[in-house]
C-alpha positions as CSV (number, residue, x, y, z in Angstrom):
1,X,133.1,18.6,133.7
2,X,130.1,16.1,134.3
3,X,127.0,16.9,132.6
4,X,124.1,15.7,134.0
5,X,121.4,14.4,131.2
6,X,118.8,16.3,133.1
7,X,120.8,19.7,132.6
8,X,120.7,19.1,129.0
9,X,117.2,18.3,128.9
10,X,116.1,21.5,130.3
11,X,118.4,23.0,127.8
12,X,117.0,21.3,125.2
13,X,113.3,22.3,126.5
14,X,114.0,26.1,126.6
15,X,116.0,26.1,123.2
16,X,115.0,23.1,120.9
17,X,118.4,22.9,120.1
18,X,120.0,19.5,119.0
19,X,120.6,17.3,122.6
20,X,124.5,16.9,121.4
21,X,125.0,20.8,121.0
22,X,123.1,21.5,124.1
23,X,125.7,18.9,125.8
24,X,128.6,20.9,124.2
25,X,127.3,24.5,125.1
26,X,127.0,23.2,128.8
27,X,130.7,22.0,128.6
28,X,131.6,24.9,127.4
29,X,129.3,27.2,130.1
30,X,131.0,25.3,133.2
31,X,127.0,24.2,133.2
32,X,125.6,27.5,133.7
33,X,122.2,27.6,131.6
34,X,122.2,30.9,131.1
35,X,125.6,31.3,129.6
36,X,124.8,28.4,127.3
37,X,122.0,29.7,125.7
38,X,124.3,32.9,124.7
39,X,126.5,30.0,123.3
40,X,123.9,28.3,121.6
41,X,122.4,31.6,120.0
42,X,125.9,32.9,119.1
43,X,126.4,29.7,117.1
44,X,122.7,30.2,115.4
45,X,124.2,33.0,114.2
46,X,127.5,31.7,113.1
47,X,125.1,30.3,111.1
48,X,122.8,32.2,109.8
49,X,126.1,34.3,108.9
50,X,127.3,31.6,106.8
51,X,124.2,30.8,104.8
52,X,123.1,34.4,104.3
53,X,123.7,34.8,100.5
54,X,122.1,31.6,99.5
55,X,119.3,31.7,97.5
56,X,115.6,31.4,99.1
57,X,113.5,30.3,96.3
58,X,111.0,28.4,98.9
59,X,108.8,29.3,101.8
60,X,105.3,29.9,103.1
61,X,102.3,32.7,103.4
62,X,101.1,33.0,106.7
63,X,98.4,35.9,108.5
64,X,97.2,36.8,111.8
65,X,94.1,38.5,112.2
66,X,92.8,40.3,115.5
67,X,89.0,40.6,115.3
68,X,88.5,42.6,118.3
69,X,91.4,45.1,117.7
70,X,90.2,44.9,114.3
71,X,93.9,44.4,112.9
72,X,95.4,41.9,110.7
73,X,98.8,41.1,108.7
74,X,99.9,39.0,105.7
75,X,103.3,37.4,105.3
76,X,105.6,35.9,102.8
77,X,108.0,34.2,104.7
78,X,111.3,33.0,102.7
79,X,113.3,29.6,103.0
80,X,115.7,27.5,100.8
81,X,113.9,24.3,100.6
82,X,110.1,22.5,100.0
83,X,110.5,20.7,103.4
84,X,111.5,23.5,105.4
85,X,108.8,25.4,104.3
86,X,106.6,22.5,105.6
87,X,108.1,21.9,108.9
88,X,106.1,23.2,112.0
89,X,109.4,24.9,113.1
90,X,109.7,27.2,110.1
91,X,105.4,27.0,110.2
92,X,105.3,28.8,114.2
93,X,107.7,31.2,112.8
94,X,106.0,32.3,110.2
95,X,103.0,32.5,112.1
96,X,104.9,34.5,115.1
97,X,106.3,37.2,112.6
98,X,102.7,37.5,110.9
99,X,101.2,38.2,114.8
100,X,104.6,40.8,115.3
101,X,103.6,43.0,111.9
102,X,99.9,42.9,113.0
103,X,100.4,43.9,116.9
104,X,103.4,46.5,116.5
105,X,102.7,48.1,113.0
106,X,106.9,47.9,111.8
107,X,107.2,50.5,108.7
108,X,109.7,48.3,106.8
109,X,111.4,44.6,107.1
110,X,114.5,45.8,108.8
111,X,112.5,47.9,111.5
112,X,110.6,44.7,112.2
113,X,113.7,42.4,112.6
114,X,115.1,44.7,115.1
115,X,111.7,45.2,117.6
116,X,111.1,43.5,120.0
117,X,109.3,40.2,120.2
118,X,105.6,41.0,121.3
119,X,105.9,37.5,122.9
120,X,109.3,37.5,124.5
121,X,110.5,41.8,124.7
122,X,114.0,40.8,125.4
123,X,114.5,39.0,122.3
124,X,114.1,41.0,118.7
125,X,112.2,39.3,115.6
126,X,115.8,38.7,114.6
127,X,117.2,36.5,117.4
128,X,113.7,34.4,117.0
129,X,114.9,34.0,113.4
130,X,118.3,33.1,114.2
131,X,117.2,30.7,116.6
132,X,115.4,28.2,113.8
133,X,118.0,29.3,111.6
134,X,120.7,27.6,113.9
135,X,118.0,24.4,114.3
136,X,117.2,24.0,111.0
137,X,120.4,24.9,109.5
138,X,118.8,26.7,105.8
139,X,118.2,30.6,105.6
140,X,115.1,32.0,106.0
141,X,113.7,36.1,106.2
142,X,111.0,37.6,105.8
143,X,110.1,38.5,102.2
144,X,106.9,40.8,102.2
145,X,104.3,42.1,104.4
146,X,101.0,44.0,104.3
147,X,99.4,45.1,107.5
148,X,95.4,45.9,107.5
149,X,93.2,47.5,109.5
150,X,89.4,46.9,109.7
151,X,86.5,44.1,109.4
152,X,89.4,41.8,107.8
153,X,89.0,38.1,106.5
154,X,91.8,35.7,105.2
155,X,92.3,32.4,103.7
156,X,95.7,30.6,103.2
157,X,95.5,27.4,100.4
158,X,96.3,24.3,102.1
159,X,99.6,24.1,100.5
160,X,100.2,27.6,101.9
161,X,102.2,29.0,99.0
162,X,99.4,31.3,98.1
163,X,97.4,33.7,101.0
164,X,95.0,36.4,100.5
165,X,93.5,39.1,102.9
166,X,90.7,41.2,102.0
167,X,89.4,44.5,104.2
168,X,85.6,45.5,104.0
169,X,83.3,48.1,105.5
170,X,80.5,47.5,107.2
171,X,78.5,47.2,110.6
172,X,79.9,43.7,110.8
173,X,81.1,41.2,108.4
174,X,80.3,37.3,108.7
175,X,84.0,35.6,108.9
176,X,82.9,32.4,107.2
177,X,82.4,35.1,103.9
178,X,85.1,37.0,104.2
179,X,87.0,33.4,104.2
180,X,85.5,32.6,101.2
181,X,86.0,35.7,99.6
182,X,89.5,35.2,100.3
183,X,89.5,31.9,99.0
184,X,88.1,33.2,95.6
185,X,90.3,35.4,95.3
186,X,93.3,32.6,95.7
187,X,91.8,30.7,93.1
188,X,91.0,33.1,90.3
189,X,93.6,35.6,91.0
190,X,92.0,38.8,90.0
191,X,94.0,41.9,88.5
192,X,91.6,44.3,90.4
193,X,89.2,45.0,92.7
194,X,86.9,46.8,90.7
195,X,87.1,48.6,86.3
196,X,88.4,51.9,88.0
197,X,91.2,50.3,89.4
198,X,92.6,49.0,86.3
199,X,95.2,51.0,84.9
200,X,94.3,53.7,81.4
201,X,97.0,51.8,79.7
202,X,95.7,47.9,80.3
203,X,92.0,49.2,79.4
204,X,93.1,50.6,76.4
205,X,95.5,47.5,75.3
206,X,92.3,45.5,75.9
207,X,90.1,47.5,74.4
208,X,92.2,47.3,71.1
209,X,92.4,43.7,71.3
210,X,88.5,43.3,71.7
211,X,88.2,45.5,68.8
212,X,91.2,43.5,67.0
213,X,89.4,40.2,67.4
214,X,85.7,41.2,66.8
215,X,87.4,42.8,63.3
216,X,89.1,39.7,62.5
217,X,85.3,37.5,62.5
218,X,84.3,39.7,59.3
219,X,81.2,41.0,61.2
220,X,79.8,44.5,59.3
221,X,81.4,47.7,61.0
222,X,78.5,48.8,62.6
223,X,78.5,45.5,64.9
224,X,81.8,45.5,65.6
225,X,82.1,48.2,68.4
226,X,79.4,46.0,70.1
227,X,80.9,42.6,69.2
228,X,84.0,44.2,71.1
229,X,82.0,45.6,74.2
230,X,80.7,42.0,74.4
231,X,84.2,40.7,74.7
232,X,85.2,43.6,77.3
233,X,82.3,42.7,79.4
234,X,83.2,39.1,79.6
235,X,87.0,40.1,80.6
236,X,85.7,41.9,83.2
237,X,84.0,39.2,84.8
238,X,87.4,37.2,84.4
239,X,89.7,39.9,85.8
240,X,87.3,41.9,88.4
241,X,86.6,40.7,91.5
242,X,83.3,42.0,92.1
243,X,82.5,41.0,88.7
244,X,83.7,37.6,88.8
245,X,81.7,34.6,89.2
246,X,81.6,33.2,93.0
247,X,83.2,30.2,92.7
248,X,81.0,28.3,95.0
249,X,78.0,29.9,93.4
250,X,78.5,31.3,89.8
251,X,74.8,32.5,89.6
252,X,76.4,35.8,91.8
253,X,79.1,37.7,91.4
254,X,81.1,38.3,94.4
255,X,79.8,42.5,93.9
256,X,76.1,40.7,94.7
257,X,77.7,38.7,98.0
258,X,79.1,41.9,99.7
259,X,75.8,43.8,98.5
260,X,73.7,41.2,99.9
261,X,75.9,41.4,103.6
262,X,75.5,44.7,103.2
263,X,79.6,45.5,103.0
264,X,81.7,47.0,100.9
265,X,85.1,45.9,99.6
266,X,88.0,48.1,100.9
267,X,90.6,46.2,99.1
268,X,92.5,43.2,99.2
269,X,95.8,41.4,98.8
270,X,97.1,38.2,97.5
271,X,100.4,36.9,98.1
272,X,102.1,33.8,96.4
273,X,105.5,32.7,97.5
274,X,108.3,33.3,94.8
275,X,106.3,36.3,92.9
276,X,107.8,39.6,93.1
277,X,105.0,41.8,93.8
């Protein structure tokens, strides 16, 4: 059957699929469009199928926020390699899944590969997987997600391995802060949002260590308790958020930011690709 180069064009258009395989699918659909998209996902998923157990060590962090429905989402999105992580295919993807957990709240991963695309409601997150799967010919699924409700702020490092969304309340929260709030947190990683967060058991191991170290300078007794809350006080500042240092301005803490704004942190999260938590 002749195969007009326009007809594969227009394929090609509405599935981004190689021009060869487009060709091939139209062949093989007596030309009828329709039918050769089915083709062309069926062999996405062939696949996708094929490449399912192997190992997706790669990928990206991507969020969507909605200020006005004042809903957000964060997403590690999984790949095999460094450049498919980088590619703008695997990048709108990302970005697409990110909006889908924000807009339709799924409870788990499988229920949100299985809804409908908030973009497209015939299709399921899945087929739009499948699809780049099938073009870019590496595994790739969706890792972890958080979704957040609120005044929410995010920032993702340039390199997009690492993301971070934080949640605050307030009457209304300045996005420029909230991005550089996020950013902080990106940068200096802390274990907490604030002491009572922190775990008995890590206060206690830290506490011992303090005490350990202020023992070990051969300081009287009666200085060593406060030689140790000295040390405490400046682990604090490294490991609590509203303790720590702004890094754009380390004469303020990131507590005297949010005070200043007049907000309060809700709480945050910080993803980097690979971890496991």
């Amino acid at each position: 059957m002749n195969i007009s180069a326009a007809a594969v064009k227009a394929l090609r258009d509405r599935t981004n699929q190689p021009m060869m395989d487009c060709k091939a699918a139209l062949v093989e659909a007596n030309g009828d469009n329709d039918k050769a998209v089915e083709i062309l996902r069926k062999k996405s998923k062939d696949v996708q199928d094929k490449k399912v157990s192997r190992e997706m060590a790669e990928g990206r962090i991507a969020a969507y926020v909605d200020a006005a429905q004042k809903v957000g989402a964060l997403l590690e999105m999984r790949c095999e390699s460094a450049p498919v992580a980088k590619s703008d295919q695997f990048a709108q993807l990302a970005n697409d899944v990110a909006k889908q957990i924000a807009v339709k709240s799924p409870a788990t991963i499988e229920a949100l590969l299985s809804q409908p695309l908030v973009d497209d409601p015939k299709r399921t997150v899945s087929d739009r997987i499948t699809d780049v799967v099938g073009l870019i010919r590496e595994n790739m699924k969706p890792a972890r997600m958080v979704r957040m409700t609120g005044l929410l702020g995010y920032y993702i490092h340039h390199d997009f391995s690492v993301g971070v969304m934080v949640q605050v309340e307030g009457t209304q929260a300045d996005p420029q802060l909230l991005r550089d709030i996020s950013m902080h947190i990106t940068a200096k990683n802390p274990i907490a949002a604030r002491r009572e967060d922190i775990s008995s058991e890590t206060l206690a191991k830290e506490k011992e260590i303090a005490k350990s170290q202020a023992a070990a300078m051969g300081k009287p007794a009666n200085l060593v308790d406060k030689i140790a809350e000295g040390k405490m006080k400046t682990w604090f500042a490294e490991n609590v958020l509203l303790e720590q240092p702004f890094v754009k301005d380390d004469s303020k803490t990131v507590g005297d930011l949010l005070k200043a704004a007049g907000l309060n942190l809700v709480k945050f999260v910080r993803f980097k690709v690979g971890e496991l938590s």
